[in-house]
C-alpha positions as CSV (number, residue, x, y, z in Angstrom):
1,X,87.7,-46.5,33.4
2,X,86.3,-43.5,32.4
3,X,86.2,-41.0,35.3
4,X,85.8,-37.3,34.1
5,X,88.0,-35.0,35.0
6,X,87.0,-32.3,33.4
7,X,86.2,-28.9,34.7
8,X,84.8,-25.9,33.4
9,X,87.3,-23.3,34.8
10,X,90.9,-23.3,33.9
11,X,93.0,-25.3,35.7
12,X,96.5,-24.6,37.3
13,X,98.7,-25.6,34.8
14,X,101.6,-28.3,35.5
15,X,105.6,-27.8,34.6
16,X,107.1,-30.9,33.8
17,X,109.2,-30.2,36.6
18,X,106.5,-30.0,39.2
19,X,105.2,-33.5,37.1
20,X,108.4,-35.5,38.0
21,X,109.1,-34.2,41.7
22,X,105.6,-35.3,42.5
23,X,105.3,-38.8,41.2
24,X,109.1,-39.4,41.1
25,X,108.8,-40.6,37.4
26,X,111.8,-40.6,34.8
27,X,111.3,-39.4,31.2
28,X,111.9,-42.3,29.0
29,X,115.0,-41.5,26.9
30,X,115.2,-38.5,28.4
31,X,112.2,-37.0,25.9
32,X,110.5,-34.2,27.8
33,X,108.1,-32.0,26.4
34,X,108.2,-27.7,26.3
35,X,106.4,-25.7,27.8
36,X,103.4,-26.1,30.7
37,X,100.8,-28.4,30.9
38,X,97.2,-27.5,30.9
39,X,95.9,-30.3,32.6
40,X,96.2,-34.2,33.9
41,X,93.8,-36.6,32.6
42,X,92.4,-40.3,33.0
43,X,89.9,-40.5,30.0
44,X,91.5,-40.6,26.9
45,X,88.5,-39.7,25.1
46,X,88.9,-36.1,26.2
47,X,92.8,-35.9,25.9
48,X,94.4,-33.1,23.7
49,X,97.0,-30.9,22.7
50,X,98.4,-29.6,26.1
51,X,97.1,-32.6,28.4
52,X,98.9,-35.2,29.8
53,X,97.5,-38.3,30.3
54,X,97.4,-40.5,32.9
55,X,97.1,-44.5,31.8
56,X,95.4,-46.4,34.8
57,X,95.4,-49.9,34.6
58,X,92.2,-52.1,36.4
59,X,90.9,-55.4,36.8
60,X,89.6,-55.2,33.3
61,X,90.8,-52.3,31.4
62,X,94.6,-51.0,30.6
63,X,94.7,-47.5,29.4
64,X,98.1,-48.0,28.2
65,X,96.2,-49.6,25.0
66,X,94.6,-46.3,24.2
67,X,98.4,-44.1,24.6
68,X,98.6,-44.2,20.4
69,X,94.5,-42.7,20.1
70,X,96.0,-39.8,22.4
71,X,99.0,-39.4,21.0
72,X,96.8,-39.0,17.6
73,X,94.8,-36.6,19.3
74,X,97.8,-34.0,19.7
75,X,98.6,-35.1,23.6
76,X,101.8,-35.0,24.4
77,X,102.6,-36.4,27.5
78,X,101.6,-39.9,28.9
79,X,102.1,-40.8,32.5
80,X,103.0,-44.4,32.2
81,X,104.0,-47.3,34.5
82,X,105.7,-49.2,31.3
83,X,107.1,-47.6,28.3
84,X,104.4,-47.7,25.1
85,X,105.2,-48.1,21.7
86,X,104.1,-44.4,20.7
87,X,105.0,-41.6,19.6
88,X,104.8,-39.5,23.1
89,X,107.0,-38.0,25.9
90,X,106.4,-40.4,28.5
91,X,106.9,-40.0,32.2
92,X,107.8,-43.9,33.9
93,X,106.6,-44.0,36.9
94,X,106.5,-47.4,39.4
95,X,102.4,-47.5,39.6
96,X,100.0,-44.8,37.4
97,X,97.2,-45.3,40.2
98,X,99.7,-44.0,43.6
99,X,101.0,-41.2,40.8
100,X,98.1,-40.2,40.6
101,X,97.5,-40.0,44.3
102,X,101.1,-38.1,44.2
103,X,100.1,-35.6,42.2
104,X,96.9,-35.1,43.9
105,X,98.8,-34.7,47.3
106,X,101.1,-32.2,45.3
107,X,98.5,-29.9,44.3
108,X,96.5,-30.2,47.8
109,X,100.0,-29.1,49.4
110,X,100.7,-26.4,47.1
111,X,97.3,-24.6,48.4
112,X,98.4,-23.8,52.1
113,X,95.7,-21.0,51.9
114,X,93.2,-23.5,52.0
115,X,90.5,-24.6,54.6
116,X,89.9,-28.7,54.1
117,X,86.8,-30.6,55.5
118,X,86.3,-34.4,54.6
119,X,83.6,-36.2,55.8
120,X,82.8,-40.0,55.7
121,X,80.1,-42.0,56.6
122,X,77.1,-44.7,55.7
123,X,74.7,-42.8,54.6
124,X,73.6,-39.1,54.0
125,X,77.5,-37.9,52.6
126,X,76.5,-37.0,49.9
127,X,73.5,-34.6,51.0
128,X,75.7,-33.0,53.9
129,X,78.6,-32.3,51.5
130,X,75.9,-30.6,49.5
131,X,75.0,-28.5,52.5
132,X,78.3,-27.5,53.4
133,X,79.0,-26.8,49.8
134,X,76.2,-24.3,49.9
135,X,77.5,-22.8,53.3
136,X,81.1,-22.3,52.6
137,X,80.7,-21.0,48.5
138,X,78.8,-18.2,49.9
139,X,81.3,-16.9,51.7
140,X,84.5,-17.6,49.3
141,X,85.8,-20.2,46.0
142,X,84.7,-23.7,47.4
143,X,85.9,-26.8,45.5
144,X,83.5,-29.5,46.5
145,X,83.7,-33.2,45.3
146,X,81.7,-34.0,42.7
147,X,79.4,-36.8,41.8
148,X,80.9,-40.1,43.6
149,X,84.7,-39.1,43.3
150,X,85.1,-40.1,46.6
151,X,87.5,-43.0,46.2
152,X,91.1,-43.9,45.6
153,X,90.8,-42.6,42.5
154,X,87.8,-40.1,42.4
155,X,89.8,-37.9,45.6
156,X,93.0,-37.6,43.5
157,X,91.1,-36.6,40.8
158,X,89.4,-33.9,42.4
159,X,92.3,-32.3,44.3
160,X,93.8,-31.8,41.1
161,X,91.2,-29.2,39.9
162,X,92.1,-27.0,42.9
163,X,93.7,-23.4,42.2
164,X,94.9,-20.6,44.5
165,X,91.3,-18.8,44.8
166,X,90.3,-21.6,46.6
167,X,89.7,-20.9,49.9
168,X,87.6,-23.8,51.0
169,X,87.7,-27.1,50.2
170,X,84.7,-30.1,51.0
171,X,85.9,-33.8,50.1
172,X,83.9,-36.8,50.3
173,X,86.0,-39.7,51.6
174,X,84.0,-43.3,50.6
175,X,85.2,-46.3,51.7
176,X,85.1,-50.4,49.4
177,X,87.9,-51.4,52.1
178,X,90.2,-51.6,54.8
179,X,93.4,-49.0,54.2
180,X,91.3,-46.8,51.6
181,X,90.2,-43.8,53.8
182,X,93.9,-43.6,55.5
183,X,95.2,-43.6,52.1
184,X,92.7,-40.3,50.4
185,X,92.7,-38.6,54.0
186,X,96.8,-39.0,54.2
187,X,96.4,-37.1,50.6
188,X,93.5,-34.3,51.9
189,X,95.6,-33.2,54.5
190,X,92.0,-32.3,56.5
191,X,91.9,-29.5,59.2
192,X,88.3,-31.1,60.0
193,X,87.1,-34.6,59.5
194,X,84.9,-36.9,60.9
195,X,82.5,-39.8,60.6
196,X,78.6,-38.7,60.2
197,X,77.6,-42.4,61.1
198,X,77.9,-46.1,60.3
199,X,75.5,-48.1,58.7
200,X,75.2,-51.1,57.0
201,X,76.3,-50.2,53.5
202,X,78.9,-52.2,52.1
203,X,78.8,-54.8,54.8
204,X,79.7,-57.5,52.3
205,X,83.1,-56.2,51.9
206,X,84.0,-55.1,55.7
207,X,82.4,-58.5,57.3
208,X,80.1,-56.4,59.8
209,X,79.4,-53.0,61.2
210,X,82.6,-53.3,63.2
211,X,84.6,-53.5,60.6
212,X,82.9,-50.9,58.9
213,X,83.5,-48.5,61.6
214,X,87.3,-49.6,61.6
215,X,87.6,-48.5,58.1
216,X,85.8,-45.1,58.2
217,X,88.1,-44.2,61.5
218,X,90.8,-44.7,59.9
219,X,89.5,-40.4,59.0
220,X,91.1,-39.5,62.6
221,X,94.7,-39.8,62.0
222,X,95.1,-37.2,59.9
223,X,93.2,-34.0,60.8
224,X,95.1,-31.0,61.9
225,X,92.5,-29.0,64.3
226,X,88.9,-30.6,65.0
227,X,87.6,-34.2,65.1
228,X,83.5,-34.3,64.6
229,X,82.0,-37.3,66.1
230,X,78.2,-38.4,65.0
231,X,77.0,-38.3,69.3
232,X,73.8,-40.6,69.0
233,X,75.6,-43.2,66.6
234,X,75.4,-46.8,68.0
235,X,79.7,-46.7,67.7
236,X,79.9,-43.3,69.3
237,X,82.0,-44.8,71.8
238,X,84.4,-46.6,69.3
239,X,84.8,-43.8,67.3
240,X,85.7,-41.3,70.1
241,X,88.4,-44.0,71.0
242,X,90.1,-43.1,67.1
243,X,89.9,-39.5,67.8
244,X,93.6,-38.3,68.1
245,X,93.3,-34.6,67.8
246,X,93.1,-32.3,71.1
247,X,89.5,-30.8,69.4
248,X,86.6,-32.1,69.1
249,X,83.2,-31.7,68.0
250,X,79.7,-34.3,68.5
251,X,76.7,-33.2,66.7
252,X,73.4,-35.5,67.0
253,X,71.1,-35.9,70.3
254,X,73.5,-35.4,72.7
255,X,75.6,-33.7,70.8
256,X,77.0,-30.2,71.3
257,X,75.6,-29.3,68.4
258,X,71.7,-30.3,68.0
259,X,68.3,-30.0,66.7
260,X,65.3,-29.6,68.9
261,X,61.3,-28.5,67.5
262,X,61.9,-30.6,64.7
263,X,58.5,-30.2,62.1
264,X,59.0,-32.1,59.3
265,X,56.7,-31.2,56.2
266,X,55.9,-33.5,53.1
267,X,59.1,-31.6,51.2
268,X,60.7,-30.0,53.8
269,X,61.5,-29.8,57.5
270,X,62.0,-26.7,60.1
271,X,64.2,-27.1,63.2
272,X,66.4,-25.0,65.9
273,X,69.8,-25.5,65.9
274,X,71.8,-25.5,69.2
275,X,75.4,-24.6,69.6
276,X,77.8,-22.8,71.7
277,X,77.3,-19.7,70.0
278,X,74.1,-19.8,70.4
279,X,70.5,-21.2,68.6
280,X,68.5,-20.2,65.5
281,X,65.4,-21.3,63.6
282,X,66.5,-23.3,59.9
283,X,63.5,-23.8,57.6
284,X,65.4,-26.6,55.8
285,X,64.7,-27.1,52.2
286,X,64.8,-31.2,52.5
287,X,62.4,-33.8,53.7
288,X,63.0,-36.0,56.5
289,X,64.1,-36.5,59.8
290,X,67.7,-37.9,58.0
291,X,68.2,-35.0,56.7
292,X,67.7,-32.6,59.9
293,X,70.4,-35.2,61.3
294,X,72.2,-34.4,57.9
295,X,72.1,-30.2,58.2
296,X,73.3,-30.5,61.7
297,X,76.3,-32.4,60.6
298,X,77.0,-29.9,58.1
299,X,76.7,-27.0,60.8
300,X,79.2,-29.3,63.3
301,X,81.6,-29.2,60.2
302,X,81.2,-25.3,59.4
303,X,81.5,-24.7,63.0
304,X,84.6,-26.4,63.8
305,X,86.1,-24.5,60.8
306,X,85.6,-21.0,62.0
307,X,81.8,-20.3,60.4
308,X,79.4,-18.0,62.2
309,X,75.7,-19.5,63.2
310,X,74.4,-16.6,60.8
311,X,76.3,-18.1,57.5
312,X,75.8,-21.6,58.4
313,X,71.7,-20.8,58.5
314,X,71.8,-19.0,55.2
315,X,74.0,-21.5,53.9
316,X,71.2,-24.5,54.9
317,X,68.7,-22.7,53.9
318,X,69.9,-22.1,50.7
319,X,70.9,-25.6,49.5
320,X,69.8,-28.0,47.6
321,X,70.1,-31.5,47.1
322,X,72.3,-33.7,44.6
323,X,70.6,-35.1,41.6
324,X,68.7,-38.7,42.4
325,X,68.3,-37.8,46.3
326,X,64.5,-37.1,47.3
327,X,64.2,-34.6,44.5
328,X,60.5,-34.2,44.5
329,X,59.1,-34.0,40.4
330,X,55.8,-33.4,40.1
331,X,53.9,-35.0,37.0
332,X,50.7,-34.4,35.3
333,X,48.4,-35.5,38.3
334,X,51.1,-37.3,40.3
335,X,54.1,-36.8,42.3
336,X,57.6,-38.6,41.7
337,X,60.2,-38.4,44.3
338,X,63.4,-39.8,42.8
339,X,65.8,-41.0,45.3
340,X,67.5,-43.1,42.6
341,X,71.0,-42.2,43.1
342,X,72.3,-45.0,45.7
343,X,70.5,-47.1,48.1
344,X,71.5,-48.9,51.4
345,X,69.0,-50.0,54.1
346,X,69.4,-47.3,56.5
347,X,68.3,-44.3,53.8
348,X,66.1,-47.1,51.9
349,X,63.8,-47.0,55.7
350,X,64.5,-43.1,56.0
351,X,63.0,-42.6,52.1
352,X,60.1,-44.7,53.2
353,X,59.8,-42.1,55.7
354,X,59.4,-39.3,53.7
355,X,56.9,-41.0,50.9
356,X,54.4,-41.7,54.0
357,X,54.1,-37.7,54.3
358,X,53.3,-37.1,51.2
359,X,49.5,-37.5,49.4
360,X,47.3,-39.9,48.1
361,X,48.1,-43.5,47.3
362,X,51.7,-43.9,48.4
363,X,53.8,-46.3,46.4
364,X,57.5,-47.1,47.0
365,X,59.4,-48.6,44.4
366,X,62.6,-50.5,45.5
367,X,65.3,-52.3,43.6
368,X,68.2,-54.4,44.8
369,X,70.8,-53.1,47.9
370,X,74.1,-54.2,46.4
371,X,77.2,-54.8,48.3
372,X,76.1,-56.6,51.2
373,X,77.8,-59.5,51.1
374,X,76.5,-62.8,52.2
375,X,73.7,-60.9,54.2
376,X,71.9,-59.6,51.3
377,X,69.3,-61.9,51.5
378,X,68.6,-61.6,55.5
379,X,69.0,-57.5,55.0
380,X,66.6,-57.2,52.4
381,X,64.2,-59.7,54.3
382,X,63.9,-57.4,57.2
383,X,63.7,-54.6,54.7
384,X,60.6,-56.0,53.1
385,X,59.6,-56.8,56.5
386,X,60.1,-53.1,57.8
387,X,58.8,-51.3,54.8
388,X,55.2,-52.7,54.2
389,X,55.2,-51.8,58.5
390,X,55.4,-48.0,57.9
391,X,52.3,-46.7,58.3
392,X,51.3,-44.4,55.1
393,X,52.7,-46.6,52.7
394,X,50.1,-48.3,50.7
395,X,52.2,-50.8,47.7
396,X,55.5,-51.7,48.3
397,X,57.2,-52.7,44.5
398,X,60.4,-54.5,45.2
399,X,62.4,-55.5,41.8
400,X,65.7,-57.2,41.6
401,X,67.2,-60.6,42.5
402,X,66.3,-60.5,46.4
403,X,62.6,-59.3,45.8
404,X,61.7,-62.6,46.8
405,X,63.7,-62.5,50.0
406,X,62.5,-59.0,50.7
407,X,58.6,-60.5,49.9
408,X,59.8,-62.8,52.1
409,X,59.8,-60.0,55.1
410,X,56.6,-58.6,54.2
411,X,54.9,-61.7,54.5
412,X,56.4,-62.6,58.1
413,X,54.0,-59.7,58.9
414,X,50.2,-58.1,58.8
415,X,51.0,-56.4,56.1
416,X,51.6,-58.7,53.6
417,X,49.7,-58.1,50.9
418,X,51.1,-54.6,50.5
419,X,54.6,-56.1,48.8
420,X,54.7,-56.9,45.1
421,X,58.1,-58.8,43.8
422,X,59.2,-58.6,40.2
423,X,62.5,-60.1,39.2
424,X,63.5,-57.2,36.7
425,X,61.9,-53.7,35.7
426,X,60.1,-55.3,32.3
427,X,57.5,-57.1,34.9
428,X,57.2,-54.5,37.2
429,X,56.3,-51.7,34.6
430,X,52.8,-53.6,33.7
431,X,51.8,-53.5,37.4
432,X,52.5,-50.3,38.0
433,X,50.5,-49.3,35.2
434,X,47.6,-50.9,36.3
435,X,47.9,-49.5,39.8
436,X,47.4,-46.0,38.0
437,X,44.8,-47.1,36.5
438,X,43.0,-48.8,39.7
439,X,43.0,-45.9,41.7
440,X,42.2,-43.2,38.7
441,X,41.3,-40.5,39.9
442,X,43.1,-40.3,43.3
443,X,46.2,-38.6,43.6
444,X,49.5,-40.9,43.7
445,X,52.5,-40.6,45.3
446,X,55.6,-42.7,43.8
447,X,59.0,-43.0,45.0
448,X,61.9,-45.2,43.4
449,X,65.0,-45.9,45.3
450,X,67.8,-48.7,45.1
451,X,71.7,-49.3,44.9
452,X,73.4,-47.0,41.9
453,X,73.7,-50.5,39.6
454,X,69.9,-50.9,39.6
455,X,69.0,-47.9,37.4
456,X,65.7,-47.6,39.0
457,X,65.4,-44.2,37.1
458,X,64.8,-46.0,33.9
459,X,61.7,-47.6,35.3
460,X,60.5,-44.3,36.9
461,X,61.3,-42.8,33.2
462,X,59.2,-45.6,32.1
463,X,56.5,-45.1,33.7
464,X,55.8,-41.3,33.2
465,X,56.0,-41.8,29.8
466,X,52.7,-44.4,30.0
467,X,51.2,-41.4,32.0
């Protein structure tokens, strides 16, 4: 398990005291160590003199086994949930992963000065926590979450880089089951939360959109001022139901806050954004109608936390997106939008979206949709289905184990003939190659997407190098 924790600005240091009254540990034979401690980590790779590390223990990996390579390293605390044979202060505690949570909860309380926003959803997290990231560090210190450390342990993990500059604070809440968002929004402590929509990722391990919408509420029991509520979601309904706060907030068509004169562009989109305090004009710096849906989420959130109209334009206007989500690269003669980061089948039909705006011969790489349970085949049948349908598009390449069953969908249709299916990337590459070379010397528009396991920027990698 090797989630990073490390940050480039010194961190609020630890005493052991503050260490023991937050995971309520003992120090084995009473063996503490002097003075403060720079930092808690989970990778033992980047342990040192200072650090104290934390052993988690998974399905397939015990950090406890790695407590003698730190100790070697000059670390001198381990956070353990069963004494080691080492030479190292250790602190017992009942279960490394819920310390862990402790301690995160410990350093989120010991900021009171701090504004929190957490924000779950489907689809599009990611981008809108970007957004409000760019909103919010104009005006003051903003720790956002990083990357995907947006679960059990990734939330933890991130409230422990927080210090007493920080004014603002923007957590991602993700959701593999039941019970998980209670537990990382319990920790947050959120003055504004909400859902920004439910799709259909992970509906393997929630049995169904209901359930998924039962897990991601679970957001609303623990936000101290404003609840936002995604108005033109299917589940609008059901989610206004969890909603236990006297404030509230919908964004969305029907929304209070909302976008009308939408224009989207090939790599970017304009809009007016409607509130209470009024509307302005947002030339937003992202494709697609998704991400209009996205920026007004973002301006519900900034809203509800006391932002003026002005900052939250700037703010919008100014941000950019994560790494792997529609980030357009243009190559030699070509264009490559790489949308490689994560993949479900709501943003898989909204990339498809953006790809028909763009020039030329349009080509839309897909891999495999993972975590969808026993209806991965029947989702990426209608996927296949839907995609060769959107008008623009002119090769659909699906790779992966359910190409077939997403062929499958293509073929119950006109468009037929527009879906190639390769079992792995190694086949695909040859064909893709060719279909350069077919259509020298027209421009060509490529755009890979699928589900963070399928690496799709390897074959997108691939293929520029051929170029």
């Amino acid at each position: 398990m090797h989630t990073s924790t490390t940050s480039t600005a010194a961190l609020e240091p630890w005493s052991i005291e503050q260490l023991q009254q937050a995971t309520q540990g003992y120090w084995l034979n009473d063996k503490k160590p002097a003075g403060q401690i720079k930092r808690i980590l989970t990778d033992s790779r980047d342990a040192e003199a200072g650090d104290a590390f934390l052993a988690l223990k998974g399905e397939r990996f015990d950090a406890h086994d790695f407590i003698a390579q730190v100790a070697a390293q000059g670390c001198e605390i381990a956070i353990v949930s069963r004494p080691v044979d080492a030479d190292i202060c250790q602190l017992v505690v009942e279960d490394t992963r819920l310390a862990l949570g402790q301690l995160g909860a410990y350093r989120r309380q010991q900021n009171p000065q701090l504004k929190v926003i957490a924000l779950t959803g489907s689809s599009g997290k990611t981008t809108t926590k970007e957004m409000l990231g760019s909103i919010l560090s104009r005006l003051a210190p903003t720790l956002v979450t990083r990357g995907n450390l947006n679960n059990d342990l990734g939330v933890p993990v991130m409230l422990l880089e927080l210090r007493p500059e920080h004014q603002y604070a923007v957590m991602e809440l993700g959701a593999s089951h039941q019970g998980e968002i209670d537990y990382t929004s319990k920790m947050v402590q959120p003055h504004v939360a909400g859902i920004i929509n439910i799709g259909t990722a992970h509906l393997g391990e929630f049995g169904g959109r209901d359930g998924i919408c039962r897990a991601k509420s679970e957001i609303y029991a623990h936000i101290s001022e404003t609840s936002i509520i995604p108005a033109a979601d299917d589940f609008a309904e059901v989610i206004r139901a969890a909603v236990r706060t006297e404030k509230s907030l919908s964004f969305g068509a029907g929304g209070e806050v909302y976008a009308s004169d939408v224009v989207l562009d090939a790599q970017s989109s304009s809009f007016t954004l409607n509130t209470a305090q009024g509307s302005k004009t947002v030339q937003l710096p992202f494709a697609g109608e998704h991400n209009v849906e996205n920026a007004t989420a973002a301006a519900a959130f900034a809203l509800a936390i006391g932002i003026g109209l002005d900052d939250i334009v700037a703010g919008l206007e100014q941000a950019v997106g994560a790494k792997g989500r529609l980030n357009f690269i243009p190559y030699k003669d070509y264009l490559f939008i790489d949308d490689t980061y994560n993949a479900n089948p709501g943003s898989m039909r909204a990339a498809a979206e953006v790809l028909a705006q763009q020039q030329g011969i349009r080509v839309m790489v897909t891999g495999d949709i993972g975590e969808l349970g026993s209806s991965a085949a029947i989702e990426h049948y209608k996927l296949g289905r839907d995609l060769v349908s959107v008008k623009g598009i002119n090769f659909v390449v699906a790779v992966g184990e359910f190409a077939p069953a997403a062929q499958e969908g293509a073929r119950s249709t006109q468009y037929g003939k527009k879906m190639q299916a390769f079992l792995n990337q190694e086949q695909a590459l040859p064909f893709l190659i060719r279909l350069i070379e077919t259509h020298q010397p027209q421009p060509m528009s490529f755009l890979f997407k699928g589900s963070r396991f399928t690496h799709m920027e390897t074959l997108m990698a691939a293929l520029m190098e051929k170029l």
